[in-house]
N, C-alpha and C positions, 0 to 999 in steps of 0.2 A: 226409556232406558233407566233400569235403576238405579240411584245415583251413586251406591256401593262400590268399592274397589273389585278390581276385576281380577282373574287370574292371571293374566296376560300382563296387565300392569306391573303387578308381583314377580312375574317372572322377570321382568325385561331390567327392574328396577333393581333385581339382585344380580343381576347379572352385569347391572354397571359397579358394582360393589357399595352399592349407597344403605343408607338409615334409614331400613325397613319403618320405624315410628314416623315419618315424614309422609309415607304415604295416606295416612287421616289427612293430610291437606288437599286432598284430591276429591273433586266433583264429578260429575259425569248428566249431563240431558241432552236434549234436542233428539227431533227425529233420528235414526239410525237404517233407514229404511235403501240408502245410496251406495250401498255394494253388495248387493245383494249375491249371493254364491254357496254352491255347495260346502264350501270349506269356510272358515272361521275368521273370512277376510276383515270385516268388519274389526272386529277384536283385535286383528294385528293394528290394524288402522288406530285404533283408537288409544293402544296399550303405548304404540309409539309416540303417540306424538303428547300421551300425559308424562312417558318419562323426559318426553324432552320440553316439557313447561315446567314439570317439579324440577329438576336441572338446574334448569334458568331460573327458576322462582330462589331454589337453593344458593345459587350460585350471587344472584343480588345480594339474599340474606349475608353472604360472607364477605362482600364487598362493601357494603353499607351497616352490617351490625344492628341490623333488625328483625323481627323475627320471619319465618320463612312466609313471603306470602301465598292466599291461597291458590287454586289452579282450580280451572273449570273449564274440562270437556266437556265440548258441543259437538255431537256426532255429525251432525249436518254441517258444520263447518269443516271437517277432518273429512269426510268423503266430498266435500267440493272438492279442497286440496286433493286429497288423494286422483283427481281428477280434472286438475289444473292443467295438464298439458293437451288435452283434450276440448278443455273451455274457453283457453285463451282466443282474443282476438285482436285482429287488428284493423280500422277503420271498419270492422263489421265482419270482417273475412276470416273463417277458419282455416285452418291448415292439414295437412293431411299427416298423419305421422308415421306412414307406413307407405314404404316404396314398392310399386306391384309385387317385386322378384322377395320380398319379406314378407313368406307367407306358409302356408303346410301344404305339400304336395303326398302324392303318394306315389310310394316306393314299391317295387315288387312283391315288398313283403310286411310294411305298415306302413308309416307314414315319417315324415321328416321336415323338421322348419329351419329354414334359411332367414337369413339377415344380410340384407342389401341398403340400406339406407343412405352409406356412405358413397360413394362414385368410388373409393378404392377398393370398398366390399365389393360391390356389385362386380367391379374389371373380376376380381379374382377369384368370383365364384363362377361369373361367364366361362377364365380360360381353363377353372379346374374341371368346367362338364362339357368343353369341349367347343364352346356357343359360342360363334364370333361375337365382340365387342359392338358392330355397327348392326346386330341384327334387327336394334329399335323396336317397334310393338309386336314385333313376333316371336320377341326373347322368353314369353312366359307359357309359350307355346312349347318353344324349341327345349326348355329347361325343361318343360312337364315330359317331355319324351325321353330325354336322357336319364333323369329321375326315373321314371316309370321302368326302367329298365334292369337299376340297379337296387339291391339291400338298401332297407335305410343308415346301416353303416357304413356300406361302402361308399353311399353317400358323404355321410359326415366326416370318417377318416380322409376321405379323397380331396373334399375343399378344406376343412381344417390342415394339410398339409400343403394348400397352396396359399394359405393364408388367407382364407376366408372365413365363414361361419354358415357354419349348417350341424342341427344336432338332430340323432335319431330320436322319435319317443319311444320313450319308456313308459311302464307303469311302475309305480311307487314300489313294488314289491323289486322288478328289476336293477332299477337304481339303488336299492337299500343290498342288493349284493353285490353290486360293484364296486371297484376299490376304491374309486372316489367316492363314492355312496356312502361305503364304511366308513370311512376317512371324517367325513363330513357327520356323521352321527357322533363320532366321538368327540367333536367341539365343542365348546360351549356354543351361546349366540352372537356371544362377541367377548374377545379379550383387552385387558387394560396390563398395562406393566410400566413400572417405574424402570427407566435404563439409569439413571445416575443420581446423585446429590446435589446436583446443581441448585441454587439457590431461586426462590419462587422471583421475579420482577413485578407482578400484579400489582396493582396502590388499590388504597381502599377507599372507599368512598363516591363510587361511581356508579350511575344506575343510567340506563339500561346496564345489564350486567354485562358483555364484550365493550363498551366503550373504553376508548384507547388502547384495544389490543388488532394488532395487526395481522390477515389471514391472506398466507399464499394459497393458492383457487391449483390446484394442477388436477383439477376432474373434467371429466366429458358426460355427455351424454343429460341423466338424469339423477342419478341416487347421491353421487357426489354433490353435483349442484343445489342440489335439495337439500340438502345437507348445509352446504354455505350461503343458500339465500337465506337458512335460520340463521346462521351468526349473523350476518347482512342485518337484517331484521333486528337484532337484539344488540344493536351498536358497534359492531367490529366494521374496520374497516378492511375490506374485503376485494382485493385481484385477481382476478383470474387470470389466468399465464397459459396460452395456447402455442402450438406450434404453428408456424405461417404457414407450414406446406400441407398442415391436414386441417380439410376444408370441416366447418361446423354447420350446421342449421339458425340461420336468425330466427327462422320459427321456434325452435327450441329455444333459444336463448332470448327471445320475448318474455316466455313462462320463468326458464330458470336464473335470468339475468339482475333480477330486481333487487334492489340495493347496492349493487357489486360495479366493479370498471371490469373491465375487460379490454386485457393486452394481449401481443402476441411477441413470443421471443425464441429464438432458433440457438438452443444450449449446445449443438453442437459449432456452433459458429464463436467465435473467441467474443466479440463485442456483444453479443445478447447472454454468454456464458456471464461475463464479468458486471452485467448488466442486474442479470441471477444473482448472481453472490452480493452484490450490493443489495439490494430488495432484502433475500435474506437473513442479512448481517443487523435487520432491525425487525422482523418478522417477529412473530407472537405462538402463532400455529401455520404448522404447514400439513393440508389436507393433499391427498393423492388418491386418483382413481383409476388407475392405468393398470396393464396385469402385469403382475408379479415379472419383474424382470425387464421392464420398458424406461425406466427411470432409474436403476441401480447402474446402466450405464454410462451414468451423470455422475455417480457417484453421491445419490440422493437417497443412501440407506439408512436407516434409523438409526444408528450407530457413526454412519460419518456426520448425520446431520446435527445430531447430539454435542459431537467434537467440535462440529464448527462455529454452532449457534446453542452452547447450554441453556436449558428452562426451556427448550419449548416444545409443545403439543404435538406431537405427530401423528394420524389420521389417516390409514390406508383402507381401502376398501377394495375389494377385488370381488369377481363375478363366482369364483370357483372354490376359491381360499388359496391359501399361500404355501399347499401342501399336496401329496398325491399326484398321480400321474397327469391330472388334469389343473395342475395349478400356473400353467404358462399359457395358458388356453386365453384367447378370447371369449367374450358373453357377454349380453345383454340378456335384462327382464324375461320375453319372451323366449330367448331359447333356456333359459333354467326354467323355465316351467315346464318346458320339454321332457329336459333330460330328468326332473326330478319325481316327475308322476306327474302333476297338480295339470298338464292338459288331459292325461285322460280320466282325471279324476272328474275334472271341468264340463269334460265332455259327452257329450250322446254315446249310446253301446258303438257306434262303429265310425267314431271320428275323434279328434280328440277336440278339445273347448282351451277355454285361456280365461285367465280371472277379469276380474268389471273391469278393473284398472290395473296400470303395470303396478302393484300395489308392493311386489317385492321392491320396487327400483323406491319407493316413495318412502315404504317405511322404513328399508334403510336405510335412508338418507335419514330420517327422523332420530334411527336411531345412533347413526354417527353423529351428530351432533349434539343428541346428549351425551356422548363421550366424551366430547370433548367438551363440551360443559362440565361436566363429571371432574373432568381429567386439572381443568384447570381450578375448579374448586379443590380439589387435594392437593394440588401445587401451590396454592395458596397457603394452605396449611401443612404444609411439611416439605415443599419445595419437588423438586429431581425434573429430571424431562421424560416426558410422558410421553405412550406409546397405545394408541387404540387400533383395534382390526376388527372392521366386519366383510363377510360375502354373501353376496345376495344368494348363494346356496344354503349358506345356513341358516337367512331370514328364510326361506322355503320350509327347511327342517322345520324349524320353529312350530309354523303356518299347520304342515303337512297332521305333524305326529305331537305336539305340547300344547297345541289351542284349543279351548273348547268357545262354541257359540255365549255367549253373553246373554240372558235373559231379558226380555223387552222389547226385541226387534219390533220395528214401524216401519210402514211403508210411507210415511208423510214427507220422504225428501225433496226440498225445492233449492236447489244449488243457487238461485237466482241472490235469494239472500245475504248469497255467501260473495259475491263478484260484484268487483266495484271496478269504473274507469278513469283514466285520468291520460293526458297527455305525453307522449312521448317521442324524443327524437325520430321514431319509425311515422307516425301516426296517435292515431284515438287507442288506447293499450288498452281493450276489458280483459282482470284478470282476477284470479280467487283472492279471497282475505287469506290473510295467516289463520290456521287452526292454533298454534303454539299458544297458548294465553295462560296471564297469572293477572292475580292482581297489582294493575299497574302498569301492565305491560305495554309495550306499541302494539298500536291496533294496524300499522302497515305501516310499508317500508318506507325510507327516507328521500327515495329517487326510484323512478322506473329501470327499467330494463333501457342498456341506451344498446349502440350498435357493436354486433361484434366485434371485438378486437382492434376497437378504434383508441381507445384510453394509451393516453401517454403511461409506460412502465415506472411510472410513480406511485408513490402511498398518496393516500388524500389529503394529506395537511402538506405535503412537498411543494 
C-alpha cells in the first residue's frame, strides 16, 4: 500500500469539518489484500478507521497541549476489524451470524433478502407470508414457496408492514431513482451541527483522549457498537442500556462488547425511566442506533436532550437516514446492500453477491465515532452540544458512487496477526486488535466483553 493519503481519507476527513493540514499526519502499510471486492471496499475500510485515529490523535493533542500525534494505518489490521464479528471466538467455538430465514430468496420476478435473526423478526416475517410459527425446519422451505409466488415487492411491502424486514434488490441505477435513492444522493456522508451555546465540561490534561468522559451505549446490533467499543477503547467510560424484553446475541456482544458494561432498563416503566435520567444527568455523550422515531417516544430528541443535559455529544445513526419515505424503516448491513445496488453489483450475471464483510455496519461505526471525537474536540474549543448523524445508506453512497480503489492492493492477508486472546466471564474470548492507532495509543481494550446485560446501571467509578 502506498503510504500516501488516500482520496477516501480526504473525503471522509472533510466531511467531519476538520483541518485538511493534519491529514500529513497520516500513514498507511501492511498487506491490504483482506477485502477483496468489486467495489472500493478496501478504501472505505481503511479511509474510516484513519479518520477515526486522526480524531483521536487530534483530540489527545487538545487535551494535553502537544502536538498532534502521528497515525498509522495497517490495512491487515483494519480488514481483521473489518471482520471481527466473524473471527471472534469463544473457548475455540464460532458462531453463526446469520439465521437460515436471513437470506436472498427468489421472487417471481428477482430476488429478495429477509432478516430474521431476531426471534421477533423471524415471528413477524413467518405471520406476514403466511407460515405457521411452529413450522421448525421446514420453515425455509415453506417461506421459499410463498416467496416464489410473489414480486419482490410485494414481498418487501407485505413484511415491512407487518414489522418485519425483507427488501427487494435493486440495481444501483434503480435505487438512484427512487425517492429514497434521491433523497440519499443529496446528503452528505454525514452531518455535524452545533444545537446550542452550552458551555464545553472537557478538563485538559488527560490522555487516552475519552478518559473521564461518560458514554450512554443506546445501539444494537453492530455499526453503533463499533462505534462505542472505539470510545471504550480510547478511555470513556462506556454503558450500554438495552431493553429487557428485546432479546440480543452474546455472540454479538462477545465481538462488540469489549471495554463497555452492559445493562438493561425498560424507559417505559417509571423506576428504570428515573433510573435513565439519573445516568443521564452525568452523561458526556449519548450514542443512539435505533430508527428514527423509536426513541423520540422517550423523549430522547436532540433538542429535549440538549434542554436537559447542555454540552453534550449526541450520535444517531440510522440504517436509511432520518429522511424520505423510508426513514422509519427498519435495516441492517445486508438488506442496504440490497436495496442500494452493491448485491448486484457484488454479484454474478444472474444472482446477486454481498460485500467480504458487513463493511457498511463497520465503517460506520468508525465513522461515528470519529464524530464524535470530532465533535468533542470543537466543544472543547468553543463549547455548544453537539449533534452527529450517520446512515448506513449513505456510507453505501459513499462506497457505491465517491470511492475509487487505492493503488498497491496485496493479497498477503493473514488476520491471525491481528487476534489476540484473553480471558473472559464467558470463557477463553479470541478476538481482533483495534485497528484505530496513533502514536501512543491503547493497543487493546481495558476489560473483555463481560455478559449481556448483566452490569449494574451504574457509571464505573459509582
Amino acid at each position: 500500500m502506498n503510504s500516501s493519503i488516500t482520496s477516501g481519507t480526504s473525503q471522509a476527513w472533510a466531511a467531519l469539518g476538520a483541518d485538511s493540514s493534519l491529514l500529513d499526519r497520516v500513514s498507511y502499510g501492511g498487506p491490504s489484500g483482506g477485502l477483496p471486492a468489486r467495489l472500493p471496499v478496501m478504501e472505505l475500510a481503511r479511509a474510516a478507521v484513519a479518520v477515526c485515529s486522526l480524531a483521536a490523535a487530534e483530540l489527545t493533542s487538545v487535551r494535553t497541549g502537544r502536538p498532534v500525534p502521528r497515525v498509522r494505518v495497517d490495512d491487515e489490521a483494519v480488514a481483521t476489524a473489518f471482520l471481527s464479528d466473524r473471527l471472534v471466538r469463544l473457548d475455540g467455538q464460532a458462531w453463526s451470524t446469520f439465521s437460515p430465514l436471513s437470506r436472498f430468496w427468489r421472487a417471481a420476478d428477482g430476488w429478495v433478502r429477509t432478516h430474521a435473526n431476531y426471534p421477533h423478526h423471524q415471528a413477524r416475517l413467518l405471520a406476514a407470508l403466511g407460515v405457521p410459527g411452529d413450522v421448525g425446519e421446514g420453515a425455509v422451505d415453506a417461506v421459499a414457496q410463498v416467496i416464489a409466488g410473489l414480486t419482490a415487492l410485494e414481498v418487501e411491502d407485505t413484511v415491512y408492514a407487518a414489522g418485519g424486514l425483507a427488501v427487494a434488490a435493486r440495481g444501483p441505477e434503480d435505487w438512484a431513482k427512487s425517492e429514497q435513492g434521491v433523497m440519499v444522493a443529496g446528503q452528505p456522508l454525514l452531518t455535524t451541527a452545533r444545537i446550542d451555546d452550552a458551555p464545553g465540561r472537557m478538563l485538559d490534561g488527560a490522555a487516552p483522549p475519552c478518559a473521564g468522559l461518560r458514554v450512554l451505549d443506546l445501539t444494537r446490533v453492530l455499526a453503533g457498537p463499533v462505534a462505542t467499543r472505539t470510545l471504550a477503547l480510547l478511555g470513556a467510560d462506556v454503558l450500554r442500556i438495552d431493553a429487557p424484553h428485546l432479546p440480543e446475541s452474546q455472540e454479538a456482544h462477545n465481538d462488540t462488547g469489549m471495554g463497555k458494561r452492559s445493562t438493561t432498563l425498560d424507559l417505559g416503566e417509571a423506576t428504570g425511566r428515573r433510573r435513565f435520567e439519573e445516568l443521564l444527568d452525568e452523561a458526556d455523550v449519548v450514542v443512539t442506533g435505533y430508527r428514527p422515531g423509536a426513541l423520540e417516544r422517550f423523549g430522547l430528541t436532540p433538542e429535549a436532550l440538549a434542554e436537559r443535559r447542555p454540552g453534550l455529544v449526541i450520535a444517531q445513526l440510522s440504517a436509511w437516514g432520518r429522511y424520505g419515505p423510508w426513514h422509519e424503516r427498519r435495516g441492517f448491513d445486508s438488506l442496504v446492500q440490497v436495496a442500494t445496488g452493491i448485491a448486484e453489483l457484488e454479484g454474478p450475471p444472474d444472482s446477486p453477491g454481498a460485500l467480504p464483510a458487513q463493511a457498511l455496519d463497520h465503517g460506520t461505526g468508525y465513522l461515528l465515532a470519529a464524530g464524535v471525537l470530532r465533535a468533542l474536540t470543537e466543544q472543547h474549543r468553543t463549547g455548544g452540544t453537539r449533534l452527529v448523524r450517520l446512515a448506513l445508506a449513505q456510507t453505501a453512497h459513499w462506497l457505491v458512487h465517491d470511492l475509487a480503489p487505492a493503488p498497491g492492493e496485496d493479497d498477503g492477508f493473514d488476520a491471525e496477526r491481528w487476534l489476540t486472546e484473553t480471558d473472559s466471564p464467558m470463557g477463553r474470548l479470541r478476538h481482533a486488535l483495534p485497528p484505530v492507532s496513533y502514536e501512543g495509543s491503547p493497543v487493546d481494550w481495558a476489560r473483555p466483553s463481560g455478559r449481556w446485560g448483566t452490569d449494574a446501571p451504574v457509571w464505573g467509578g459509582a
